[in-house]
matplotlib code that plots the C-alpha trace (Angstrom):
import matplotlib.pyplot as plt

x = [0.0, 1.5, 2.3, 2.4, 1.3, 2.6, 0.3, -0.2, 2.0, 5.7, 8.5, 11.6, 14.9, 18.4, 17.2, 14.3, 11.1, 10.4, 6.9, 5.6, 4.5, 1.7, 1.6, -1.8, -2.3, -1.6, -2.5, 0.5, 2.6, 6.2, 9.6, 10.3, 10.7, 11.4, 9.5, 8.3, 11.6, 13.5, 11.4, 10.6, 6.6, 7.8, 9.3, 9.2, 11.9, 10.3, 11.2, 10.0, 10.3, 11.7, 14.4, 14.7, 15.4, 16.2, 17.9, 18.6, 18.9, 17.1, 15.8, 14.9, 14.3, 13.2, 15.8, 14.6, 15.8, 14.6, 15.4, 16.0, 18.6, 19.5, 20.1, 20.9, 23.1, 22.9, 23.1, 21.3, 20.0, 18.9, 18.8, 18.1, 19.7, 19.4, 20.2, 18.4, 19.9, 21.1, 23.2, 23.7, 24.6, 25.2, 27.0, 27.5, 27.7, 25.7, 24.3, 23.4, 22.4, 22.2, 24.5, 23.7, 24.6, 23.3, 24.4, 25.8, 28.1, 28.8, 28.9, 29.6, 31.7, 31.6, 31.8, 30.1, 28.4, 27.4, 27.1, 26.5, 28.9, 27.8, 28.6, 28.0, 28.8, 30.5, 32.3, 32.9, 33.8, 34.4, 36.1, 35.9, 35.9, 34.0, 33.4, 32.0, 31.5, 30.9, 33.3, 32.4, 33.3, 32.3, 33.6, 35.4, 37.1, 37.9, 37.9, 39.2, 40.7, 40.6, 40.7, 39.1, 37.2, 35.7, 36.2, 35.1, 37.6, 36.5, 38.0, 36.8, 38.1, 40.2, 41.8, 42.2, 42.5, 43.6, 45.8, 45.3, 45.0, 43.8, 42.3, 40.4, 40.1, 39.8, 42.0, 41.2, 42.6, 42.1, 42.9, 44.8, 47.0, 47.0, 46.9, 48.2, 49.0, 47.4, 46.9, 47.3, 46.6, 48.2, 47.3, 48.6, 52.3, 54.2, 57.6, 59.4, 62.5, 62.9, 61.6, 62.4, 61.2, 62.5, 61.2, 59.5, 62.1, 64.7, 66.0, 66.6, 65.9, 63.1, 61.6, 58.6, 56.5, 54.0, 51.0, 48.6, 49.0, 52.3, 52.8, 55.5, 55.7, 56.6, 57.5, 57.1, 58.6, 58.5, 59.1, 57.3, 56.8, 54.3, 54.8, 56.4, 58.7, 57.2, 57.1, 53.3, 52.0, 50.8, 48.7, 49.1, 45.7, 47.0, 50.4, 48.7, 46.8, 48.8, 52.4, 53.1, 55.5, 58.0, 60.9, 64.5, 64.4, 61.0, 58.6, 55.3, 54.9, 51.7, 49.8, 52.2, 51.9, 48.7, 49.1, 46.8, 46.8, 45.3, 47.4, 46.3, 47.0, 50.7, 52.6, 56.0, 58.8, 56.7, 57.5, 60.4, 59.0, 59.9, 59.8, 61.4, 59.0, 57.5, 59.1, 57.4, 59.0, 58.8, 55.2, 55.2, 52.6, 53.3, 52.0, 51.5, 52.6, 51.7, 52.4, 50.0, 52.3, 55.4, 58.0, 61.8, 63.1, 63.1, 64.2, 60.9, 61.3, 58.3, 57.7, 54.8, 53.6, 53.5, 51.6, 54.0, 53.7, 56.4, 56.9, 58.1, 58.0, 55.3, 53.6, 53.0, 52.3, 52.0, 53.6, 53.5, 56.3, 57.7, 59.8, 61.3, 63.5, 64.0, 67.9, 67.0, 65.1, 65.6, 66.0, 64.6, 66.1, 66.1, 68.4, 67.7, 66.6, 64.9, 64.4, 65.5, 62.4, 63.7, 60.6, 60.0, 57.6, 55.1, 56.7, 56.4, 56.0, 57.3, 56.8, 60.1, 59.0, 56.3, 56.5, 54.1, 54.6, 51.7, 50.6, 49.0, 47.1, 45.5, 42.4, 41.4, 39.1, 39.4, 37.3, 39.2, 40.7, 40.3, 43.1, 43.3, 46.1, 46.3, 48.8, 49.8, 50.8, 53.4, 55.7, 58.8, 61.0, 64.2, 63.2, 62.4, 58.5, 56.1, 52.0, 50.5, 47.0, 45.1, 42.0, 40.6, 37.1, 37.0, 35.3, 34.9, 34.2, 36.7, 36.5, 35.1, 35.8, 34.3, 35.5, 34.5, 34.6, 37.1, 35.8, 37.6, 37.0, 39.3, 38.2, 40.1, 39.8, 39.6, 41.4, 43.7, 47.5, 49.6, 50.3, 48.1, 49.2, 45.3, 43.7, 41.3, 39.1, 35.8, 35.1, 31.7, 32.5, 28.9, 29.2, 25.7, 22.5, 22.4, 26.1, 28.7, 31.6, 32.2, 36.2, 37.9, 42.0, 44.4, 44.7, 47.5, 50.2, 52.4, 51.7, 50.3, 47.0, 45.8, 43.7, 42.5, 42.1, 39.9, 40.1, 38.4, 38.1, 34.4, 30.6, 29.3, 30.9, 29.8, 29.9, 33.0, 31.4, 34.2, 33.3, 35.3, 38.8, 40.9, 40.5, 41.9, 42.8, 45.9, 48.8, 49.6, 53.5, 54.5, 54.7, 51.3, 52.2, 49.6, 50.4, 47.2, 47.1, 45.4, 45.0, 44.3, 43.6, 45.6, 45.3, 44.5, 43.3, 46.8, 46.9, 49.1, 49.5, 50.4, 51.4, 49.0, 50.1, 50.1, 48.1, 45.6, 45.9, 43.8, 45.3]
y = [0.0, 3.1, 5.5, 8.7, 10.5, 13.3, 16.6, 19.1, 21.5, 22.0, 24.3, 25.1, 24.4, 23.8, 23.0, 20.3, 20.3, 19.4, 18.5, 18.0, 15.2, 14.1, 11.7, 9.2, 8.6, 12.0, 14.5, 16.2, 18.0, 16.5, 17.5, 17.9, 15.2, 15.0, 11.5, 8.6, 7.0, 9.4, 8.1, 4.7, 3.8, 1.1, 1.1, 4.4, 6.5, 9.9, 13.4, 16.1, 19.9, 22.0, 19.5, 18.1, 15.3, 15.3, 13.5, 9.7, 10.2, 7.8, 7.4, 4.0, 1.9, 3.9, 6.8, 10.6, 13.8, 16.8, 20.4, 22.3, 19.3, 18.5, 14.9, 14.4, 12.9, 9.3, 9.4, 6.8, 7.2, 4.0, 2.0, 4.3, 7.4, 10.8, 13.9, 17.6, 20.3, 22.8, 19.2, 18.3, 15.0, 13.9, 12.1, 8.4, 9.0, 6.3, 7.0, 4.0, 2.3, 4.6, 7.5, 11.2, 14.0, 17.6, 21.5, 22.3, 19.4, 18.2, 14.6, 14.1, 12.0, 7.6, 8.5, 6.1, 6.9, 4.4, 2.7, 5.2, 7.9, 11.2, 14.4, 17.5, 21.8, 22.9, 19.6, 18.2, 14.7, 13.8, 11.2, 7.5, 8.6, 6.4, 7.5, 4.5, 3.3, 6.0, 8.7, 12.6, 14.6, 18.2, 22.3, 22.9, 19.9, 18.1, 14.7, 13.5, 10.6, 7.2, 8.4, 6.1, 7.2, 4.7, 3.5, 6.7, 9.0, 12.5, 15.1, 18.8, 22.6, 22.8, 19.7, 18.2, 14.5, 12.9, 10.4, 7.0, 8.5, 6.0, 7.3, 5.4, 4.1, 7.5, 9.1, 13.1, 15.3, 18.7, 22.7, 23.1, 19.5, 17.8, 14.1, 12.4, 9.1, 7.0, 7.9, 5.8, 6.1, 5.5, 1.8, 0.7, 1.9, -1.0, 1.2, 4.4, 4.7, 8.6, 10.7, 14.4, 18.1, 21.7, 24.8, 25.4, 27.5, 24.9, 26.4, 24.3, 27.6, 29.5, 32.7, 31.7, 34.7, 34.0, 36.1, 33.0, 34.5, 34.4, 30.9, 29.2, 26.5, 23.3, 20.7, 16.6, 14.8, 10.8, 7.8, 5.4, 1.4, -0.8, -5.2, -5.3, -2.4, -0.4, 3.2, 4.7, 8.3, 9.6, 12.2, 15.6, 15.1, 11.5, 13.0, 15.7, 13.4, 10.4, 12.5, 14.0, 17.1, 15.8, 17.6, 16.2, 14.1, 12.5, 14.1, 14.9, 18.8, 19.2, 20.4, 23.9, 24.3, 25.0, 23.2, 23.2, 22.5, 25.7, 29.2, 32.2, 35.9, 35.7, 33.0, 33.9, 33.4, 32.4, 29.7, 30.2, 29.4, 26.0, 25.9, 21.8, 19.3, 17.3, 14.5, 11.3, 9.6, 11.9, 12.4, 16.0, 18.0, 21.5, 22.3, 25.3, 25.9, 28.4, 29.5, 31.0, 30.5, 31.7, 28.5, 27.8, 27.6, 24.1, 21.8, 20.7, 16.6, 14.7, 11.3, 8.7, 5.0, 2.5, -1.5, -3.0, -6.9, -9.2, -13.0, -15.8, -19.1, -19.2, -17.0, -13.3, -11.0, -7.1, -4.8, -1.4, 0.2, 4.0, 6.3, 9.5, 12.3, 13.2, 12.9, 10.8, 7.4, 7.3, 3.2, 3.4, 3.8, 7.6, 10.0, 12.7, 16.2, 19.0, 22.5, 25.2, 27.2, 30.5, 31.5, 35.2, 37.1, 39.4, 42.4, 46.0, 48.5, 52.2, 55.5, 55.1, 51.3, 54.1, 56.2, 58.7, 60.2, 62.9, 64.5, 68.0, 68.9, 72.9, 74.0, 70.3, 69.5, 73.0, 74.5, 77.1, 78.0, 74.2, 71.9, 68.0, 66.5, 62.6, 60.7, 57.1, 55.6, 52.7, 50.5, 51.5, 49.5, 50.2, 47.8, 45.2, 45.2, 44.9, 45.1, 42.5, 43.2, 46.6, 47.0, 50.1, 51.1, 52.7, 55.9, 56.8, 60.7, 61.0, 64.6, 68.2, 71.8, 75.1, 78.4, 81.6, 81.2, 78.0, 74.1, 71.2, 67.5, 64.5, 60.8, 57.1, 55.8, 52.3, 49.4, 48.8, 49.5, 48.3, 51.2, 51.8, 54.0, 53.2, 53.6, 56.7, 57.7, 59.9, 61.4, 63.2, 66.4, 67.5, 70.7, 71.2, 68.8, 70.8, 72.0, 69.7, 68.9, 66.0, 65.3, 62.7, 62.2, 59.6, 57.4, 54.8, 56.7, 54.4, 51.8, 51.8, 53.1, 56.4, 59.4, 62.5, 65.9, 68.2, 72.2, 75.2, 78.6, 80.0, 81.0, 82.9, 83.2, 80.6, 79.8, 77.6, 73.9, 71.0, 67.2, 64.0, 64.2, 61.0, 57.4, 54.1, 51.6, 48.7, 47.6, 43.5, 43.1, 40.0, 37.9, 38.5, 41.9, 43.6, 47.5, 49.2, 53.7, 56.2, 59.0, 62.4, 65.8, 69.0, 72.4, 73.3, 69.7, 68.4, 64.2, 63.0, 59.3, 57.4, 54.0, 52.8, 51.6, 48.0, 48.1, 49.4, 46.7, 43.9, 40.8]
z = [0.0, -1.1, 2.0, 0.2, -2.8, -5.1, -4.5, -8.1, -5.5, -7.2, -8.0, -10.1, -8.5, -10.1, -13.4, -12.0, -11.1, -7.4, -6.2, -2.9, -1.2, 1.3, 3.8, 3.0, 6.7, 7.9, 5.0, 6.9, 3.8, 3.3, 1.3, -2.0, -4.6, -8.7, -8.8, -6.7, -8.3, -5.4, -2.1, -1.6, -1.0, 1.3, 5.4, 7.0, 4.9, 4.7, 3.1, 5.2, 5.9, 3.2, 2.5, -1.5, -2.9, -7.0, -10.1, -9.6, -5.8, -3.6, -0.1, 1.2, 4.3, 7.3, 6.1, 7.7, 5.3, 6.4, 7.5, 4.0, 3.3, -0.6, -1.7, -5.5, -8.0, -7.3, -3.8, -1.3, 1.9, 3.8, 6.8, 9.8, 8.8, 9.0, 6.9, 7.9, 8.8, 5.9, 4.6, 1.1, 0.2, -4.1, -6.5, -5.6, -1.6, 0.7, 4.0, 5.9, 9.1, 11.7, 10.8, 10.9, 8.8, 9.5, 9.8, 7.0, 6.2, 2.3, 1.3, -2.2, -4.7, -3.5, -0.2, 2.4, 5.5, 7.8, 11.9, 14.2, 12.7, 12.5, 9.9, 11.3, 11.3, 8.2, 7.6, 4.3, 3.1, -0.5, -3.3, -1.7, 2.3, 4.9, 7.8, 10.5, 13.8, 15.7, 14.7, 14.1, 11.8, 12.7, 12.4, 9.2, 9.0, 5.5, 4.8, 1.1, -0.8, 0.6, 4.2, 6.9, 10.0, 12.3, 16.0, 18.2, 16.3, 16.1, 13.9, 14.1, 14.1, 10.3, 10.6, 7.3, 6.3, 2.6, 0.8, 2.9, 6.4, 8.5, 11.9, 14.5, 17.9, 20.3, 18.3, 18.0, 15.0, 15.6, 15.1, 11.9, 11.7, 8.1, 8.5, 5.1, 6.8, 8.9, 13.0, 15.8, 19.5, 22.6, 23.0, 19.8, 21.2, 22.5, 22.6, 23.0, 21.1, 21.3, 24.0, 23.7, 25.3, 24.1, 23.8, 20.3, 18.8, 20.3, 23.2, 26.0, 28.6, 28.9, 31.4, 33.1, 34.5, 37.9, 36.2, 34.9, 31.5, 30.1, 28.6, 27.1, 24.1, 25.1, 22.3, 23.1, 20.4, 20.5, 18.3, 18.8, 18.1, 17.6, 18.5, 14.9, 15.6, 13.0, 13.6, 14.2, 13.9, 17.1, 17.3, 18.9, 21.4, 22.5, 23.7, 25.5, 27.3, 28.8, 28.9, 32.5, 33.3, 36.2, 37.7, 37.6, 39.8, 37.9, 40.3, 39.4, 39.2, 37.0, 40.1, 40.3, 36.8, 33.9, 31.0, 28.0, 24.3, 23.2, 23.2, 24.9, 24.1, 25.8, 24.1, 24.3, 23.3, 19.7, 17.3, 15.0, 11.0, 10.0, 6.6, 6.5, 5.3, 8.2, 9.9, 9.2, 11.6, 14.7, 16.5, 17.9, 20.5, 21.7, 25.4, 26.5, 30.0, 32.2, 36.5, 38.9, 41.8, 42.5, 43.2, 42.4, 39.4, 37.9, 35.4, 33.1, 31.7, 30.6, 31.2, 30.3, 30.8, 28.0, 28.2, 26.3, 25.2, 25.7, 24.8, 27.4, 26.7, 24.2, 26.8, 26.2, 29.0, 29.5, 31.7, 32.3, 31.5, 32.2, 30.3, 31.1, 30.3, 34.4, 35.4, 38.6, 38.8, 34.6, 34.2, 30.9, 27.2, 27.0, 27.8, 30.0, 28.6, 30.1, 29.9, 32.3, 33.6, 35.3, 37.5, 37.5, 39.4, 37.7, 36.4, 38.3, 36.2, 36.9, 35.3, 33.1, 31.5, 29.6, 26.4, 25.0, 21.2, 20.7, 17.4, 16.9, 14.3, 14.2, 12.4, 11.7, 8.8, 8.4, 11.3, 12.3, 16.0, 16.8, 17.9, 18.4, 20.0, 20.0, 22.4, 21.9, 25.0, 24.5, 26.2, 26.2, 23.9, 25.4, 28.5, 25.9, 26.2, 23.4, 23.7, 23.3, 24.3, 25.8, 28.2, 27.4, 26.7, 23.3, 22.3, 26.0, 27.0, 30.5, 30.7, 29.1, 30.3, 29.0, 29.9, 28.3, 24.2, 25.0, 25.3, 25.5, 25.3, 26.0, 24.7, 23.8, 20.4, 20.2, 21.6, 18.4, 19.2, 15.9, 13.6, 10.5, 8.4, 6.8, 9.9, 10.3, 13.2, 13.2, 16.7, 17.4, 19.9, 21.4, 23.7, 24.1, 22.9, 19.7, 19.6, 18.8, 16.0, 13.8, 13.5, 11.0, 11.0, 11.0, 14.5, 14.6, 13.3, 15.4, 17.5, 21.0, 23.2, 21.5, 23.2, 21.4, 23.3, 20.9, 21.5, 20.2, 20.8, 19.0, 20.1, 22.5, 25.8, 28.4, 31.6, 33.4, 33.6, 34.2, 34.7, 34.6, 34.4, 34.3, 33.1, 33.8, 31.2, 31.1, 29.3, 29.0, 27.6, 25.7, 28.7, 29.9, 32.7, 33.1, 33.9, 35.4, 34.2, 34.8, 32.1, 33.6, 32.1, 33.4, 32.4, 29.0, 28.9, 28.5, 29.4, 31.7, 32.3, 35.6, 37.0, 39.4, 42.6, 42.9, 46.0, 43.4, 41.1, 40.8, 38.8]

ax = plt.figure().add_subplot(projection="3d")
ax.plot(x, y, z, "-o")
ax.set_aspect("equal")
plt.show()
């Protein structure tokens, strides 16, 4: 008995004409389709929604499309799965059994979509793919070529995935990394050959400051082996999570420090470009490690715990065994190799670490007896410091003064502090409800925190009225110190800027 029928409803899209359908029990409206060839009269496979379904495309079993999802081409949908969402899915692709695909993820080419996997945010998988099991792929990531998928393996963010890469198990492929090769995870490693940690431009020292922020690169490079001795890929995520941070002496110190896999604002010092192709035979993760305590100075090794297989007597067994980069208690095959970490407290900031460049400009956009004077508050360079980041409240009114024919207004920018030679700013002086003037000039003539003080001498003579008068705002260097300011008008509205006592701060 048929379950559906084909109302005289229809429309024009891509070339075909789509007509809608209506369920026979229900009378409740459905999806889109080009024929009865395209959705099966049989099971419970439905097309509902807004979502179409065209050309030699066919949905089957007790397969849901809906959402304003597009299936075309030759593509099959069947078993229990499901496609909604903003999804298209064409060509030759198969999704099957009980596997998802929604958002706005693409399916196209041979590729086959099937168990419990799921396809989901702006993913897109193409050429002969498969994705099983129950992995995810999800964000932006790509999948191409004759790339597997399956176990509970998830890959998401940009991470991109061609050639023969072969990724399962819990295996996780993240952020930007390009997988061309197949990926293995930490159980599959019955060996260490190589255990390393350095500083991602090399160095074997590094300054460590106690502000939370401040963060430095740590890079964990291992070979490592599988029963046969062959040489497996491992991926960044699976280092991060079964490697520990010990001290010399192969104590655990991962409860003084922060680590994390994901940069802040204050990395530093940064990566040095590597322009050499990648080593195929090395697995790498960079750490990113951080203090919020002040403690000694310390030597930073790495160690980690591997189940590795051995034969006796016909009989295998497993054991657990440890490797480690620590000077002390290191019975294992790898040499020891740390990295210095000189602990420093949080930086104190005076009046000499600032700088101030100001610029004047007279009878701006040429309104006569007017004046604007903009002030770019840096760090100063000669103590080595750089900004990094700024808290400051852009386009904010801290003080205005009228006396006689004479007004004067002081106001920050924005929170940009890179020179721009580009960069132009539009500032709206009001003096009264009705009286104001609209000023345009160039703002990040070099780099650093800029303020404009606007003057002018014209109108009627008024009355002395003063408000406001300072504003606070804060400076973050390279390594994370933070140094809190006040901005303050003077006479004649000139801006002074002061360090804040540190009893003042707040960090």
């Amino acid at each position: 008995m048929d379950k559906y029928r084909i109302t005289k409803e229809s429309m024009e899209y891509n070339g075909y004409i789509l007509w809608r359908i209506e369920c026979l029990k229900t009378s409740k409206k459905g999806g889109w389709i080009e024929s009865e060839a395209n959705l099966s009269q049989l099971g419970k496979a439905w097309i509902a929604d807004n979502a179409k379904v065209y050309g030699n495309a066919v949905i089957v079993d007790n397969a849901q499309v809906g959402g304003n999802a597009e299936v075309f081409g030759a593509a099959r949908i069947m078993g229990e799965a499901e496609v909604y969402g903003h999804a298209l899915v064409s060509d030759y692709a198969i999704i099957s059994d009980s596997a998802k695909v929604y958002d706005y993820a693409t399916i196209e080419d041979s590729v086959q979509i099937y168990g419990y996997a799921t396809i989901a945010g702006k993913a897109s998988v193409a050429a002969y793919a498969k994705v099983f099991e129950y992995a995810t792929v999800e964000g932006f990531a790509q999948v191409y070529d004759n790339v597997q998928v399956y176990g509970h393996a998830v890959i998401k963010d940009r991470a991109y995935l061609f050639k023969e890469a072969c990724i399962k198990g819990y295996t996780i492929v993240s952020n930007n990394e390009r997988v061309g090769e197949n990926l293995y995870n930490w159980e599959d490693i019955n060996a260490l050959s190589k255990l390393e940690i350095a500083m991602v431009n090399g160095a074997k020292a590094a300054e460590l400051y106690v502000n939370g922020r401040h963060q430095i690169a740590v890079k964990i490079s291992l070979e490592a082996r599988d029963r046969q001795n062959n040489i497996l890929k491992i991926p960044a995520k699976e280092i991060f999570d079964y490697i520990e941070f010990v001290d010399e002496e192969n104590n655990l110190i991962q409860q003084e420090i922060t680590i994390t896999d994901q940069p802040g604002l204050f990395v530093y010092p940064q990566e040095r470009e590597n322009k050499q192709k990648g080593d195929k035979v090395t697995s790498t993760a960079v750490i990113y490690v951080s203090l919020k305590e002040l403690i000694k100075s310390f030597k930073l090794c790495v160690r980690c715990r591997i189940k590795q297989w051995t034969c006796n007597n016909g009989m295998e067994k497993i054991k657990r065994v440890e490797y480690t980069t620590a000077v002390e208690y290191n019975h294992g095959p790898c040499i020891p190799d740390y990295i210095h970490i000189k602990v420093v407290p949080k930086r104190q900031f005076n009046q000499a670490n600032l700088r101030v460049q100001t610029f004047t400009e007279v009878d701006v956009n040429g309104i006569l007896n007017s004046k604007l004077t903009k002030y770019y508050v840096q760090l100063n360079p000669n103590d080595g410091l750089i900004i990094r980041h700024v808290s400051c409240i852009g386009k904010k009114w801290f003080h205005y003064r009228q006396k006689g024919i004479y007004k004067g207004c002081s106001s920050s920018t924005d929170q940009s502090f890179v020179a721009d030679d580009s960069a132009i700013f539009t500032a709206k002086f009001e003096f009264t409800s009705s009286k104001y003037r609209k000023v345009m000039s160039k703002n990040h003539e070099v780099d650093g925190v800029c303020f404009w003080v606007y003057q002018l001498w014209e109108g009627l003579i008024w009355s002395y009225y003063e408000w406001g008068g300072e504003m606070h705002f804060s400076l973050y260097d390279q390594y994370g110190n933070e140094v809190n300011l006040i901005a303050q008008a003077g006479e004649d509205e000139e801006l002074r800027f002061y360090v804040r006592l540190e009893e003042l701060n707040h960090e």
